[in-house]
VOBA-1610 file (N, C-alpha, C; in pm, whole numbers, padded with zeros to 5 digits, always signed):
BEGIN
Unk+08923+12557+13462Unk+08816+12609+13543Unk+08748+12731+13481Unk+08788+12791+13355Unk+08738+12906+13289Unk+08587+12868+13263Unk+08562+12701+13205Unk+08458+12691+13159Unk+08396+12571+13199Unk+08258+12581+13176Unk+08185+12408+13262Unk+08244+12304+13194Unk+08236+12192+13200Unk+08256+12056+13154Unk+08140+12045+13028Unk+08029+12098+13134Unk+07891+12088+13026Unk+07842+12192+13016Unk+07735+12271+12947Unk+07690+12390+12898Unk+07536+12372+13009Unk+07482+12248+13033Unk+07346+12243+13098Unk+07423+12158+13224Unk+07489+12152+13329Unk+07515+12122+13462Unk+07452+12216+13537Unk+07321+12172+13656Unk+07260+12274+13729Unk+07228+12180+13816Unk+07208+12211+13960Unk+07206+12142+14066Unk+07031+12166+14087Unk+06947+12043+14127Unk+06839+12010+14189Unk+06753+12138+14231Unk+06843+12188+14350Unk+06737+12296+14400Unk+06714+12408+14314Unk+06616+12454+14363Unk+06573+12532+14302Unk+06562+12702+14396Unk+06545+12797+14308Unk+06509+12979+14397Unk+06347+12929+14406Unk+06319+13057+14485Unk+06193+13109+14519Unk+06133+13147+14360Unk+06175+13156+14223Unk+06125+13161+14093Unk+06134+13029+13996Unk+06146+12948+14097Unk+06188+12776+14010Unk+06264+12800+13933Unk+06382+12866+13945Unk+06501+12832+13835Unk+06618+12749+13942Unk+06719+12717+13873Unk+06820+12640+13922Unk+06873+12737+14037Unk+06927+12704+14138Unk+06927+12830+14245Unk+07058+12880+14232Unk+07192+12811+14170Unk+07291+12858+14174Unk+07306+12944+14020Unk+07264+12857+13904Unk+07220+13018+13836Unk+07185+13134+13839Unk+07073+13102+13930Unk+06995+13216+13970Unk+07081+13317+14062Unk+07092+13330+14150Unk+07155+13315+14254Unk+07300+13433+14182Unk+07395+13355+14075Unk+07494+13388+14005Unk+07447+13510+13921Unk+07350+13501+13893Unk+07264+13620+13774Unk+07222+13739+13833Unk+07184+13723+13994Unk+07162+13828+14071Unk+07222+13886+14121Unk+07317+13832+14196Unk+07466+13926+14278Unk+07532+13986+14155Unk+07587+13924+14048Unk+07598+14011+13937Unk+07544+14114+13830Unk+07403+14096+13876Unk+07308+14222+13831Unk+07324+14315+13994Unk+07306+14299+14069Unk+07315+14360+14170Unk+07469+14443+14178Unk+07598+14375+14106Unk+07711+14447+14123Unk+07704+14550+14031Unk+07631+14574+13942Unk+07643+14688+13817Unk+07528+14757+13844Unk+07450+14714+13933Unk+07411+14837+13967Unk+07478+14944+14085Unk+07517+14857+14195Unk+07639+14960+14281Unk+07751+15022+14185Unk+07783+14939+14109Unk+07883+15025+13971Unk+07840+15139+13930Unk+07696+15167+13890Unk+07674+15252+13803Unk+07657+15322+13881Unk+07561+15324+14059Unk+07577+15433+14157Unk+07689+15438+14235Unk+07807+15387+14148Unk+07969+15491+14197Unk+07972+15399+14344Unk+07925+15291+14415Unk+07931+15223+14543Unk+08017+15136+14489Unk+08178+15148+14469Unk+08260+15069+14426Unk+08265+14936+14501Unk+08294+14951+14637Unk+08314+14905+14701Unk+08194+14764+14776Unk+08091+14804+14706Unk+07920+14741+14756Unk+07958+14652+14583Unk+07990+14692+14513Unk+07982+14657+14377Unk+08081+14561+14374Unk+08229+14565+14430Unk+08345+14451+14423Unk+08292+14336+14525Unk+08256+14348+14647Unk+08195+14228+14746Unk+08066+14152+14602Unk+07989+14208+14598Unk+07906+14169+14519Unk+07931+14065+14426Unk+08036+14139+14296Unk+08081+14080+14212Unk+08162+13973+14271Unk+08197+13948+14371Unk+08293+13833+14398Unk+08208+13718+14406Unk+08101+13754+14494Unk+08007+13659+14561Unk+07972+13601+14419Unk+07917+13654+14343Unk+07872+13583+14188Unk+07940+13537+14117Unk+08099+13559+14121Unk+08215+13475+14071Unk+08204+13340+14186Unk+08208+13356+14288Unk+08234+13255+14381Unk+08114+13114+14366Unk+08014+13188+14311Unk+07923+13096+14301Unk+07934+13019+14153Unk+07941+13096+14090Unk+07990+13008+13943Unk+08133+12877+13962Unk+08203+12937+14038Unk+08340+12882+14046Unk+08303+12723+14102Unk+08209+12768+14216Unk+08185+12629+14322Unk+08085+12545+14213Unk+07970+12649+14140Unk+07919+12517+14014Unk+08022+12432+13992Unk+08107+12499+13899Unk+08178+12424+13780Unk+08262+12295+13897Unk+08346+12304+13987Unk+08368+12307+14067Unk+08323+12092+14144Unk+08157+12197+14159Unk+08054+12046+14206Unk+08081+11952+14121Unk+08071+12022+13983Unk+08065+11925+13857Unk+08205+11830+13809Unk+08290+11914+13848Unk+08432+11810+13824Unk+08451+11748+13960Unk+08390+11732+14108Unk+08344+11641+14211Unk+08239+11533+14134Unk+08163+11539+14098Unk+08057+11460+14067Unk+08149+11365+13927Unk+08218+11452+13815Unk+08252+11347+13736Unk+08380+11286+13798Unk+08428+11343+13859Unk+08534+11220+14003Unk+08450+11073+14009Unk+08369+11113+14062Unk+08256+10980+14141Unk+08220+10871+14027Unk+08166+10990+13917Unk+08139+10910+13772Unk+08256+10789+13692Unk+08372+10891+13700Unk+08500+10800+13645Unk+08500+10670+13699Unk+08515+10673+13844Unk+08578+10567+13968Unk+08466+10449+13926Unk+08308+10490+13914Unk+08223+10372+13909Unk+08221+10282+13873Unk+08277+10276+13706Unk+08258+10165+13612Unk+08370+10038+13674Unk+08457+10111+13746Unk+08586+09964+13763Unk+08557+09946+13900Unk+08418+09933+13951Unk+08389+09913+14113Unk+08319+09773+14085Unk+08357+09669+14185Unk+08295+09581+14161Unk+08198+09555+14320Unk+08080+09469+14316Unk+07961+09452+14390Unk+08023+09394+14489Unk+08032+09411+14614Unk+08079+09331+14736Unk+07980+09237+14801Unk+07990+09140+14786Unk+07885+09011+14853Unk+07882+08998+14997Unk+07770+08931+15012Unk+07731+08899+15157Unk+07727+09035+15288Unk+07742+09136+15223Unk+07712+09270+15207Unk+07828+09322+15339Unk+07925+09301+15270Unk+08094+09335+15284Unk+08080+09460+15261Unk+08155+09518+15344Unk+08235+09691+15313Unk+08352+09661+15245Unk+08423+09729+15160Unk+08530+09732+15132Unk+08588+09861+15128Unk+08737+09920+15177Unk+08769+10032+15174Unk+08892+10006+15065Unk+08896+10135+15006Unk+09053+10088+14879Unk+09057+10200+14825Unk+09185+10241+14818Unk+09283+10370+14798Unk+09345+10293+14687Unk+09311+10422+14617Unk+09378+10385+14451Unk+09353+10543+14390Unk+09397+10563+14219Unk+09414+10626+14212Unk+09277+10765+14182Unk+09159+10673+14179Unk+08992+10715+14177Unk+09015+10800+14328Unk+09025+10723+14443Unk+08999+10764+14553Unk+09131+10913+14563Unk+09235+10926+14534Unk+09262+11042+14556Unk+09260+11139+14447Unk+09207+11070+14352Unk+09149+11216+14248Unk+09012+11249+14320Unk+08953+11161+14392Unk+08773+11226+14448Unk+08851+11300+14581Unk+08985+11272+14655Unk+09009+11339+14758Unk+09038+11486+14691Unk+09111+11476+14627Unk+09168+11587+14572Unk+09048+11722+14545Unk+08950+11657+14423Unk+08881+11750+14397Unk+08770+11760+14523Unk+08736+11685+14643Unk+08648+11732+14731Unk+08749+11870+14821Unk+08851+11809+14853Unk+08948+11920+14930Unk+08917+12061+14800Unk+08922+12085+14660Unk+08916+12142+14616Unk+08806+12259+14613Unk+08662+12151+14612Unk+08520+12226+14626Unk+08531+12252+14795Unk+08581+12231+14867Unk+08581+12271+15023Unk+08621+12400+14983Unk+08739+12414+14941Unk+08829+12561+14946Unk+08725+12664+14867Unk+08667+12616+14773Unk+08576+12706+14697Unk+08423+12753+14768Unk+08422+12659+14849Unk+08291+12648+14951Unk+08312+12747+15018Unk+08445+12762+15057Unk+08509+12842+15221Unk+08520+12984+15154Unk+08521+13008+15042Unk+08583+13151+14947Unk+08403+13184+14963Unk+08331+13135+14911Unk+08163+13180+14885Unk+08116+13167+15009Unk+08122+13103+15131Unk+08126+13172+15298Unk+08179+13292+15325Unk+08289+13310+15301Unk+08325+13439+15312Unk+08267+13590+15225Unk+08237+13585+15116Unk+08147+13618+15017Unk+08049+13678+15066Unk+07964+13582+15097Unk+07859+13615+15190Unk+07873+13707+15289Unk+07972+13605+15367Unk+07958+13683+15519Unk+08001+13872+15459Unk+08080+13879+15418Unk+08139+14019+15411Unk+08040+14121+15368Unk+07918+14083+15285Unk+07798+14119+15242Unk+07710+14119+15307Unk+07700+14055+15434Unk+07581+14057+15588Unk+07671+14141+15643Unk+07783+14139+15657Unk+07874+14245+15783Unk+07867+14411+15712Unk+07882+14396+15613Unk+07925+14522+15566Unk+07786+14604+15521Unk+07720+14542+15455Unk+07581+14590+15400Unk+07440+14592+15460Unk+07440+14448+15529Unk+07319+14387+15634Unk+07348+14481+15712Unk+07429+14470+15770Unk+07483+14492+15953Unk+07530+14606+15989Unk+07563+14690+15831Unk+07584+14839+15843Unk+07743+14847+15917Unk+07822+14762+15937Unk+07967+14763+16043Unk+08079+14796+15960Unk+08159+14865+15958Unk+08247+14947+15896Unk+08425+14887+15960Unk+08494+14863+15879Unk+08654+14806+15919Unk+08650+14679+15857Unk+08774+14661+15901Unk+08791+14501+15847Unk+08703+14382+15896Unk+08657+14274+15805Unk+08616+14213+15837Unk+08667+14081+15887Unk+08610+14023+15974Unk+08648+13883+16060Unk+08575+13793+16096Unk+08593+13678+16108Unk+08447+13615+16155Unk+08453+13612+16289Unk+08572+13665+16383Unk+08514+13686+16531Unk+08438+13810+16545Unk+08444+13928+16423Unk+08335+14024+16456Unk+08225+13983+16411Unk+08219+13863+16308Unk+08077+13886+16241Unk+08029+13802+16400Unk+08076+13754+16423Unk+07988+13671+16497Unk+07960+13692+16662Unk+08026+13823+16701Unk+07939+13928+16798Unk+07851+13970+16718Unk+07871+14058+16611Unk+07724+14121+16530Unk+07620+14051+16525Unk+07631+13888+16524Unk+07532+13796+16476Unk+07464+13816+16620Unk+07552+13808+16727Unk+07458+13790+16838Unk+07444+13907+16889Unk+07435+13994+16846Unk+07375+14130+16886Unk+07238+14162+16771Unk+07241+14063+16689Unk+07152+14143+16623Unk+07021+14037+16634Unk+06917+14127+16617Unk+06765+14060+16646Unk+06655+14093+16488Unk+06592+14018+16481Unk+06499+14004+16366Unk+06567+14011+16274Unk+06634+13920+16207Unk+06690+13922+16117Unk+06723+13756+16058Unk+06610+13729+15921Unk+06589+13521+15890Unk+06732+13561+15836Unk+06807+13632+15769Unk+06971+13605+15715Unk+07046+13548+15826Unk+07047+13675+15938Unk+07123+13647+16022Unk+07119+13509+16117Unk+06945+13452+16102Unk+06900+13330+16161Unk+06951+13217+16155Unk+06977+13206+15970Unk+07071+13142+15906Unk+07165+13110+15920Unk+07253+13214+15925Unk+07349+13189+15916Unk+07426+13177+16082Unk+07377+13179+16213Unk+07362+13147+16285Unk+07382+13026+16357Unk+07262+12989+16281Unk+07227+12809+16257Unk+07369+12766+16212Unk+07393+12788+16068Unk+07507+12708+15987Unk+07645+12715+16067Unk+07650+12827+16150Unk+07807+12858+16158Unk+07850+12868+16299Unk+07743+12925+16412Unk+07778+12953+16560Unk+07700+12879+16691Unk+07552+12864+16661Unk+07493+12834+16751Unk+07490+12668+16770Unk+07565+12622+16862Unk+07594+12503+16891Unk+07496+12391+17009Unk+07356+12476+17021Unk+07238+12457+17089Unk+07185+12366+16970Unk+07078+12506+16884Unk+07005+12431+16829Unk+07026+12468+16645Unk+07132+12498+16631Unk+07206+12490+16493Unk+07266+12367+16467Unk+07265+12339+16335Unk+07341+12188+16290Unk+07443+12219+16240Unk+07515+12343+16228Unk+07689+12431+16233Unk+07712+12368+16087Unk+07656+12316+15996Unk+07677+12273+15897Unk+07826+12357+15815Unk+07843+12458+15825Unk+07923+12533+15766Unk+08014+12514+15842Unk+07998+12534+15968Unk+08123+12521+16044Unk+08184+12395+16027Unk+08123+12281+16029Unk+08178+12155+16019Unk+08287+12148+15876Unk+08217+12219+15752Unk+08258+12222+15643Unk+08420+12319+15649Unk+08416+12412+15744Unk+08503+12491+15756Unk+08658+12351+15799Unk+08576+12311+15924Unk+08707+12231+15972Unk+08781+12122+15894Unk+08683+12049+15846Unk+08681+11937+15708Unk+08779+12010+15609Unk+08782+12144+15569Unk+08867+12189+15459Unk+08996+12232+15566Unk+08994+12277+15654Unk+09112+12289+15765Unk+09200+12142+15767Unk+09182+12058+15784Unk+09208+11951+15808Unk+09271+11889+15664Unk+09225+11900+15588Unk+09186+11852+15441Unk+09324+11933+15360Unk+09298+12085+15406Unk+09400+12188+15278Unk+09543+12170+15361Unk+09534+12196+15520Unk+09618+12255+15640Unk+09701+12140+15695Unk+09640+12025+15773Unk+09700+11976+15842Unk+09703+11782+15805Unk+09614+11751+15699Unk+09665+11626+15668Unk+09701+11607+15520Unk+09604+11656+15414Unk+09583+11629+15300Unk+09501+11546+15235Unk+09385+11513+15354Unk+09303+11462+15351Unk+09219+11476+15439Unk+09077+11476+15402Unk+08955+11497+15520Unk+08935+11421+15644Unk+08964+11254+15643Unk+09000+11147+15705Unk+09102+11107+15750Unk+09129+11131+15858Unk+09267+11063+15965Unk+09272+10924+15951Unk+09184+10846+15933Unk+09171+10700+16005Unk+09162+10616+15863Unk+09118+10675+15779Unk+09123+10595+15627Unk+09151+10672+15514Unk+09245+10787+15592Unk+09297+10860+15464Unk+09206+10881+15301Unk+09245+10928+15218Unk+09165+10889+15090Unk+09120+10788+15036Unk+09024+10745+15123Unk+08977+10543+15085Unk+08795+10612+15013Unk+08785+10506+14925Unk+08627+10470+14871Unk+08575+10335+14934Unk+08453+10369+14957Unk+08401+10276+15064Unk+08288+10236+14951Unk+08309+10117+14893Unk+08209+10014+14824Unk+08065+09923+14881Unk+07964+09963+14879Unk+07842+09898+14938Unk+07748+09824+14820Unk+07722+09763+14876Unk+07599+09676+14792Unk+07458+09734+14860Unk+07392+09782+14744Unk+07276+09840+14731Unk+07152+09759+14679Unk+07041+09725+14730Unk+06912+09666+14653Unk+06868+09773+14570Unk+06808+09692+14455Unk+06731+09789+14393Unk+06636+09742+14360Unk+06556+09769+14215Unk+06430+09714+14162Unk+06492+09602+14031Unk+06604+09658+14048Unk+06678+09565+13922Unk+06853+09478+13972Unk+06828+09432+14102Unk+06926+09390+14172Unk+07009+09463+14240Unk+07100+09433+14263Unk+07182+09456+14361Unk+07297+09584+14263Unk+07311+09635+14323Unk+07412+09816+14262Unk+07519+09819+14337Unk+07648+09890+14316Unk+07764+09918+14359Unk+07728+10079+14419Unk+07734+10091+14526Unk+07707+10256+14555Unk+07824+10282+14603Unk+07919+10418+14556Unk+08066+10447+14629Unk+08042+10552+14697Unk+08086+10533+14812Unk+08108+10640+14920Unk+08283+10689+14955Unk+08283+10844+14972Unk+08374+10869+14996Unk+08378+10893+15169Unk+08418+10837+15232Unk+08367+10843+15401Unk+08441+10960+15457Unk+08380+11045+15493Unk+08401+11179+15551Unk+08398+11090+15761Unk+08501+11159+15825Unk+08535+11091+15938Unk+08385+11194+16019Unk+08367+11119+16146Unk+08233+11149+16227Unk+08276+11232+16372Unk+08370+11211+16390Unk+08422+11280+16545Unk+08471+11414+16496Unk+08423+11531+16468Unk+08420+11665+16452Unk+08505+11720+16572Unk+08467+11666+16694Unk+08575+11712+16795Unk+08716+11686+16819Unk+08762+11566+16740Unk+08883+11506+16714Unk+08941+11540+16577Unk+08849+11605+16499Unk+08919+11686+16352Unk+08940+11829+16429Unk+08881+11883+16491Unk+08875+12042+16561Unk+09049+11991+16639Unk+09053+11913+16682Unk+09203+11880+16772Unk+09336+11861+16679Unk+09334+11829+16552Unk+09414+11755+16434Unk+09404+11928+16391Unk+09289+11991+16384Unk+09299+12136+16297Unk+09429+12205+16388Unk+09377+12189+16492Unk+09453+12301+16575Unk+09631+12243+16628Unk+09649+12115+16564Unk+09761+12068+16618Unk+09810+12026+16749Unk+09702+11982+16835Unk+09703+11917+16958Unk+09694+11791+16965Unk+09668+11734+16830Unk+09633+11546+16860Unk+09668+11510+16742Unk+09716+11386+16707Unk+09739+11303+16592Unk+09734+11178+16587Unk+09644+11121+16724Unk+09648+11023+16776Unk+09583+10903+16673Unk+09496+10948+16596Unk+09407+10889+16488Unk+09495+10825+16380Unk+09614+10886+16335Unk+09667+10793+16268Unk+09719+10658+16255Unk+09651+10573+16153Unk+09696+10450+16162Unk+09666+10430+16321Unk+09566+10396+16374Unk+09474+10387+16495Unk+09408+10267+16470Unk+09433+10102+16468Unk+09394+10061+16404Unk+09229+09991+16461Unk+09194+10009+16616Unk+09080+10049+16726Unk+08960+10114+16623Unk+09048+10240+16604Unk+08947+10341+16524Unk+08906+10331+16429Unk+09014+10275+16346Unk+08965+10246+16232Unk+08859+10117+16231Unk+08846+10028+16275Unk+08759+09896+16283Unk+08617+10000+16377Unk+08660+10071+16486Unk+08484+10165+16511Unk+08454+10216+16390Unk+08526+10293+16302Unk+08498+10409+16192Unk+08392+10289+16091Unk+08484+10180+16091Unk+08408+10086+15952Unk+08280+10007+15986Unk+08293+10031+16121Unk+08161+09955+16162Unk+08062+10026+16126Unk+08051+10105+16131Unk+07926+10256+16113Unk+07873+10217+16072Unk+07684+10173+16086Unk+07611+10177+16025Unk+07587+10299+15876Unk+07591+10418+15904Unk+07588+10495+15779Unk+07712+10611+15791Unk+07768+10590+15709Unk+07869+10733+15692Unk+07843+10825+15595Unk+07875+10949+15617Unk+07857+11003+15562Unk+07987+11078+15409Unk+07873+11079+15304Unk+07965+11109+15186Unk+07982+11228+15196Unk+08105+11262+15116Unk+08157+11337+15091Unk+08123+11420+14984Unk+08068+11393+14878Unk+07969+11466+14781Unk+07854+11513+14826Unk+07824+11445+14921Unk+07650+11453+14954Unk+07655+11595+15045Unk+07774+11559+15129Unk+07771+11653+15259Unk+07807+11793+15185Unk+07917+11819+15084Unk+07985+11984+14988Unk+07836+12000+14939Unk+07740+11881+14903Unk+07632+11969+14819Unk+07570+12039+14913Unk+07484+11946+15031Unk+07454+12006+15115Unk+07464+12139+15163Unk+07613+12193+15191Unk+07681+12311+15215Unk+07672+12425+15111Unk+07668+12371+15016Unk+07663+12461+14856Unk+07513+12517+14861Unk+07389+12392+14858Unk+07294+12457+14872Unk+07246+12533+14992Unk+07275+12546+15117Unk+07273+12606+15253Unk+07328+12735+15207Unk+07456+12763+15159Unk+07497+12894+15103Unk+07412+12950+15022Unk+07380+12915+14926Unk+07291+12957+14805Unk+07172+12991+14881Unk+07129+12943+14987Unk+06963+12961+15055Unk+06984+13117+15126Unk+07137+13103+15170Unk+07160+13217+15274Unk+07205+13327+15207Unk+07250+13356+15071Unk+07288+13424+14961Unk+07105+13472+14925Unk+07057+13416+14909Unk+06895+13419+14841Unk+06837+13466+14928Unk+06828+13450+15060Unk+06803+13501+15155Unk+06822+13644+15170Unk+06960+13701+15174Unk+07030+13835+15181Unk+06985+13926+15121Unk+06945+13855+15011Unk+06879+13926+14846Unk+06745+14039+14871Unk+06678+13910+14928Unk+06538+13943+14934Unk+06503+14065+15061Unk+06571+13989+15191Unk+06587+14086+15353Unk+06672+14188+15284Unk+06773+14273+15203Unk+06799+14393+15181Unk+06726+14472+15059Unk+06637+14373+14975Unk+06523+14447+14879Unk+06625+14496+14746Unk+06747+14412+14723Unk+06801+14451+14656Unk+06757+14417+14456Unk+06769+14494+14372Unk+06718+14441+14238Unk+06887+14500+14148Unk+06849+14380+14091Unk+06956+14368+13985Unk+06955+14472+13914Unk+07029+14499+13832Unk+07042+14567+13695Unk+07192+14510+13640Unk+07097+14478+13467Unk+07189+14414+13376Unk+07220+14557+13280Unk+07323+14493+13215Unk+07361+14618+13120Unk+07349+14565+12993Unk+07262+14608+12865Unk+07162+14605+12798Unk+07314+14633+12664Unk+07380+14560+12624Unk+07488+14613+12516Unk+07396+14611+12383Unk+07474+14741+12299Unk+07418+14719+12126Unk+07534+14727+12032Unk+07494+14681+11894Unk+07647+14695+11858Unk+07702+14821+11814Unk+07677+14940+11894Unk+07772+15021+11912Unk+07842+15030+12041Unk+07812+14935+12151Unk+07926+14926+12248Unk+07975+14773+12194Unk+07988+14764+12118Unk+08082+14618+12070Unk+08226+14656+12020Unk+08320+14668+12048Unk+08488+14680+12003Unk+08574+14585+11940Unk+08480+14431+11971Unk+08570+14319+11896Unk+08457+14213+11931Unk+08411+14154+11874Unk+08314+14026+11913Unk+08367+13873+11820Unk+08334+13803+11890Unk+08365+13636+11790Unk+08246+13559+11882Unk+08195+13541+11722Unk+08075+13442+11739Unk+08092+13304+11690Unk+08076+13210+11728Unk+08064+13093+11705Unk+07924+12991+11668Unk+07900+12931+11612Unk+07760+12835+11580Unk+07815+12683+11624Unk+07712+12603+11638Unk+07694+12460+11672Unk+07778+12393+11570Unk+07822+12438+11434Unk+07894+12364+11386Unk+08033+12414+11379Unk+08085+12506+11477Unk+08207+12533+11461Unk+08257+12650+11399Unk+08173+12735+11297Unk+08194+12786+11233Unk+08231+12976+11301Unk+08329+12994+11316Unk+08395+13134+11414Unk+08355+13268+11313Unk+08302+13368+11331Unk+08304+13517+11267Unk+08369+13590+11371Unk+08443+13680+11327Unk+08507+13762+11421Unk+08504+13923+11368Unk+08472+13987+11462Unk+08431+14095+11389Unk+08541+14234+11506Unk+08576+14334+11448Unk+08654+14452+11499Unk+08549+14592+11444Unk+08549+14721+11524Unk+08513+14812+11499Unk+08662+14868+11468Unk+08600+14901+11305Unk+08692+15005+11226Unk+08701+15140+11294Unk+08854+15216+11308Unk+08873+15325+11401Unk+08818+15436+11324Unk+08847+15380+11160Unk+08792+15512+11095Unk+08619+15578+11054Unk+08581+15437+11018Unk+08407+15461+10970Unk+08357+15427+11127Unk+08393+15360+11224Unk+08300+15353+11336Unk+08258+15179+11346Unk+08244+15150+11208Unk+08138+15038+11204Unk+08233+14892+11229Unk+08114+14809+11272Unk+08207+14644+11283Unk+08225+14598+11146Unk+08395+14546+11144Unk+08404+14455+10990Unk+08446+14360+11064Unk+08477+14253+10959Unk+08484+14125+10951Unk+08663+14103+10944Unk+08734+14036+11013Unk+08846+13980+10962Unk+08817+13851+10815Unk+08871+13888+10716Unk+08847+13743+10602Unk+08952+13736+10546Unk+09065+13648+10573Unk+09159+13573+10557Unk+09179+13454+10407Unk+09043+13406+10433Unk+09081+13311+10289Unk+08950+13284+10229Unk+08910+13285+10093Unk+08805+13213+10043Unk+08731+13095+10180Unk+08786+13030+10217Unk+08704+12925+10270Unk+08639+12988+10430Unk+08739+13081+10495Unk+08641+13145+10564Unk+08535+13268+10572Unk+08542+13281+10396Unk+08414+13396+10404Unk+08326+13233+10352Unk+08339+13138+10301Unk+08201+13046+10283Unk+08194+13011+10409Unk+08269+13021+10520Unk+08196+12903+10629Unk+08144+13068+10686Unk+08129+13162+10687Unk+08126+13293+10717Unk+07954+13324+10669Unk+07903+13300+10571Unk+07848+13322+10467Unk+07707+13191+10512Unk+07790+13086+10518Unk+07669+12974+10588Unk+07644+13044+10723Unk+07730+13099+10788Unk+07653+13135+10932Unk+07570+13223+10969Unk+07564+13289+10833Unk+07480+13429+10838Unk+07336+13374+10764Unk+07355+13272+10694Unk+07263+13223+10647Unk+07153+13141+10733Unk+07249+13037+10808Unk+07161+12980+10904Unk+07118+13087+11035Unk+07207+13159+11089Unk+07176+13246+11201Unk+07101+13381+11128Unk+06925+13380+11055Unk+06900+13513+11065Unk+06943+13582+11190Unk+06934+13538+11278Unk+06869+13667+11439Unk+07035+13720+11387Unk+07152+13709+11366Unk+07285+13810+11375Unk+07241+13884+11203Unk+07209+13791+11087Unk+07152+13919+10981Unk+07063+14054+11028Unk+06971+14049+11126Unk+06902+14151+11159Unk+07025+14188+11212Unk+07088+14159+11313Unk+07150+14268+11426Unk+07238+14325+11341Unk+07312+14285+11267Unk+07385+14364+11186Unk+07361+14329+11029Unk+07244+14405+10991Unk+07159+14413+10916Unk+07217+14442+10816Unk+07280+14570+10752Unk+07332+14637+10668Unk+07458+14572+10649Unk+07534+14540+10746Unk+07705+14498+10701Unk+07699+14368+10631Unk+07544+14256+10699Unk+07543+14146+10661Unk+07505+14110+10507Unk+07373+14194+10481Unk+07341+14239+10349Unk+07450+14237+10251Unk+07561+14315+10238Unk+07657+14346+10181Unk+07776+14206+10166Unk+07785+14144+10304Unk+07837+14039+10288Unk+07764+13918+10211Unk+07653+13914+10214Unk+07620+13805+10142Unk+07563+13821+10010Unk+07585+13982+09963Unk+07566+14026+09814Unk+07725+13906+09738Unk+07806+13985+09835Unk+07945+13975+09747Unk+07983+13812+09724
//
């Protein structure tokens, strides 16, 4: 989880500047934490920085959900006469696994948030909870963050609790079954799809529909759903169920809107920290073909040298300085010298 799968994985939506929104999004709470750093607001600066870890985490995160889905496809075969088929194998609980996974990461960047509307928005001082945030929410007026997040999490009128639902789904999922679904456990649900070029295999991971009967399984009052076999034949009838990828993205981008949101309603601006190579202490650079320089500041002259170990890594050393002018300028003088010798 240190690093993406891919170097270009970015999700659809987009910020209010057309960039990818969870980049974006990631680039700002973390320009925003160094600047509470540098004005000594330790504490405005650690919430911050989390929130922008939390959002990177849930990227990488989406992306090993999505290549779940990818793996399982190729050995899915087309169901005729336009049959459902449900089947638990070992696809379906690696996609359970990593959706329970992006839930938990979902539920860490909710909290993120919230602690950043309670503490900073909302001006409220002590520990935080979501039974206080959510007097604050309803005490407080003019406020599109707080509108938001409202909608996603409390108001059961004319909010679609989207978050909240997501909350119970990972309750259910981490807590009390080990799976999101009572009634078909970790099953992939196989459909036949029209297209422009025939008929397609579309896999669904079926996320269960009675929210009030997962709220009962969360809290340990009912377990009646298991192996239910009534329920299960209502559950499969369903005209449309809902996936399980579709619904974490959903939630991911709703966060990111309400994160972007926060941004703008507190007028907050980033600040990045601008390094040169005299705050450099140890750097390793790498190129497209592999080729590693590693460089240390000498304690005695000040300046960055080179570790060089053997003839063959000052030539692969030597090509990289060659192909990469932009690092000959930056270290102009040391490079000079290296590629005299």
């Amino acid at each position: 989880m240190k690093e993406s799968i891919s170097p270009n994985f970015a999700i659809r939506s987009t910020s209010h500047s057309n960039q990818c929104l969870a980049f974006n999004q990631h680039t700002f709470w973390s320009g925003v934490a160094n600047g509470f750093s540098q004005d000594g607001a330790a504490e405005s600066a650690h919430i911050c920085r989390r929130l922008s870890t939390q959002i990177i985490k849930s990227t990488r995160r989406l992306e090993k959900l999505s290549l779940s889905y990818r793996s399982a496809l190729p050995s899915q075969k087309i169901p005729e006469d336009g049959s459902v088929s449900f089947q638990q194998d070992k696809f379906a609980s690696n996609i359970g696994n990593e959706f329970g996974s992006f839930l938990d990461d979902l539920y860490g960047l909710r909290d993120a948030i919230n602690v950043i509307v309670y503490k900073i928005l909302l001006g409220k001082e002590g520990s935080f909870s979501t039974s206080a945030l959510k007097k604050a929410v309803a005490a407080c007026e003019l406020s599109p963050t707080v509108d938001l997040i409202n909608a996603a999490m409390f108001d059961d009128v004319d909010g679609d609790l989207i978050i909240s639902k997501m909350s119970t789904y990972r309750g259910v999922a981490l807590h009390s079954m080990g799976t999101s679904n009572p009634v078909t456990l970790d099953s992939l649900m196989i459909k036949s799809v029209s297209g422009p070029l025939g008929k397609i295999a579309r896999l669904v991971y079926p996320l269960y529909d009675d929210i009030t009967q997962l709220k009962e399984i969360e809290a340990g009052k009912s377990f009646r759903l298991i192996h239910n076999r009534d329920e299960f034949e209502r559950f499969a009838k369903l005209d449309n169920h809902l996936d399980g990828m579709e619904f974490a993205y959903d939630c991911f981008v709703r966060l990111l809107q309400i994160a972007e949101s926060l941004g703008i309603e507190l007028r907050l601006e980033p600040r990045h920290i601008q390094l040169t190579d005299r705050d450099i202490l140890k750097a390793t650079f790498t190129d497209d073909n592999g080729n590693v320089v590693h460089l240390e500041r000498d304690p005695i002259s000040g300046a960055l040298k080179e570790r060089i170990e053997s003839h063959f890594q000052l030539s692969a050393i030597v090509n990289f300085h060659q192909d990469y002018r932009v690092w000959n300028s930056y270290f102009a003088g040391y490079n000079q010298r290296l590629l005299v010798a």
